[in-house]
C-alpha positions in Angstrom: 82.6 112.3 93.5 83.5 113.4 97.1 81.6 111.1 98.8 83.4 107.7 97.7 85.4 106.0 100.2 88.4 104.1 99.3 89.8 101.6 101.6 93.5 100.0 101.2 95.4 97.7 103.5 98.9 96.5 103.7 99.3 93.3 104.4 102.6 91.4 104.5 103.0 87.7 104.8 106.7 86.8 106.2 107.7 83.2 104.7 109.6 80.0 105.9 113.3 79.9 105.4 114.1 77.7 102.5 115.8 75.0 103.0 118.9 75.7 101.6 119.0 79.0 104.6 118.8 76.7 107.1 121.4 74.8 106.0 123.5 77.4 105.4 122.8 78.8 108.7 121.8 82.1 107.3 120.8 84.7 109.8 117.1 85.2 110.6 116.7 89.3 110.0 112.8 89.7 110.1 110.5 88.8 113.4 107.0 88.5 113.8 104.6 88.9 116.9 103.6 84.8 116.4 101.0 84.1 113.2 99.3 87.2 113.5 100.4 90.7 114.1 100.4 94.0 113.1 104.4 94.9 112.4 107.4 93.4 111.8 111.2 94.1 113.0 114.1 94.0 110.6 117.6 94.0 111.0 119.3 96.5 109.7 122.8 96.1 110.7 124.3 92.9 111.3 125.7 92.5 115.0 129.6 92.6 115.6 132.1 92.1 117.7 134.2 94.0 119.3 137.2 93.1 122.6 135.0 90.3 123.2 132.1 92.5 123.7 129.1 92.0 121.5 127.2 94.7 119.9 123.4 93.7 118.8 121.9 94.7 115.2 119.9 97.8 115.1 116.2 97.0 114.5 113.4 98.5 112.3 109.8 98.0 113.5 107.2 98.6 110.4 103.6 98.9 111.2 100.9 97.1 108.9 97.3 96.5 108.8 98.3 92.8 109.4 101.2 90.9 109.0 101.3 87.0 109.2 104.3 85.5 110.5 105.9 81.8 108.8 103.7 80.2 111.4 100.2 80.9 109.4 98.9 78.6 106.9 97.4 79.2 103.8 94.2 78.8 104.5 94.9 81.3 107.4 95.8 84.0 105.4 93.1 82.9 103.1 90.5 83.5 105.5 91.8 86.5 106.9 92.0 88.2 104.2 90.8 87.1 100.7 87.7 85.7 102.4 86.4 89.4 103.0 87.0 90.9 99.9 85.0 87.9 97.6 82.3 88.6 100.4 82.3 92.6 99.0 82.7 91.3 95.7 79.4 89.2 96.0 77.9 92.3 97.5 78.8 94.0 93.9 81.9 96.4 95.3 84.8 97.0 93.0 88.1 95.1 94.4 91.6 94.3 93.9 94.2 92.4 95.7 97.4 93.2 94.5 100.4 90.4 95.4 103.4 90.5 95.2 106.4 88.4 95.9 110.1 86.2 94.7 108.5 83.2 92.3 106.9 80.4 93.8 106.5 81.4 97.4 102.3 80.9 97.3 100.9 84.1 95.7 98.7 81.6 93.4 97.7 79.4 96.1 96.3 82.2 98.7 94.3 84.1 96.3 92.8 81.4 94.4 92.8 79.0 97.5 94.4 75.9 97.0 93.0 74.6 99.6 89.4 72.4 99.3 87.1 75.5 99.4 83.7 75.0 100.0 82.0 76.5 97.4 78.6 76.1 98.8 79.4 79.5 100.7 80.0 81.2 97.2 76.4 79.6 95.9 74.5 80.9 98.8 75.9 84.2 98.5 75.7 84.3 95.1 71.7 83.6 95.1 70.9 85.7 98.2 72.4 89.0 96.5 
């Protein structure tokens, strides 16, 4: 069918360093615009050294539909963006959310909200539809 409309987003959450970076005072190499953006910067050459003068890392900027920076919570990103799609799912639309990431960094906990969800919102959309 022509006429369907598919709609994908990339969103990128960028985590805390652990503890063990910090104490190894390991170098921060991806920025954020604060908790909520729309791209992130990498660095993709370390900076150097040279007679004294220093030489800063080149950059990458990446564009997103959102990025969220270690500053946003769970329930943040939760709201932002699983929030919407169990609204379309109520509605009856078809939808995935596909997360990926390292082993214990929160993947469970965002899509499944481990935070106290009211689920009287769920109810009430459940019984309108």
């Amino acid at each position: 069918n022509g006429d369907s409309e598919t709609n994908i987003k990339a969103v990128i959450r960028c985590r805390r360093r652990s503890e063990r970076e910090i104490q190894d005072n390991s170098p921060i190499i991806v920025t954020t615009n604060g908790p909520r953006g729309e791209d992130i910067t990498i660095e993709t050459s370390a900076p150097s050294t040279s007679l004294g003068v220093v030489t800063l890392p080149t950059t990458g900027t990446y564009p997103f539909d959102m990025v969220f920076g270690p500053e946003a919570d769970q329930t943040t990103l939760y709201q932002d963006v699983v929030h919407p799609m169990l609204e379309e799912v109520l509605m009856g639309y078809n939808c995935t959310l596909f997360a990926y990431g390292q082993t214990g960094t929160g993947k469970t906990c965002v899509v499944f909200s481990c935070i106290n969800l009211d689920l009287t919102i769920l109810e009430q959309s459940y019984h309108a539809g």
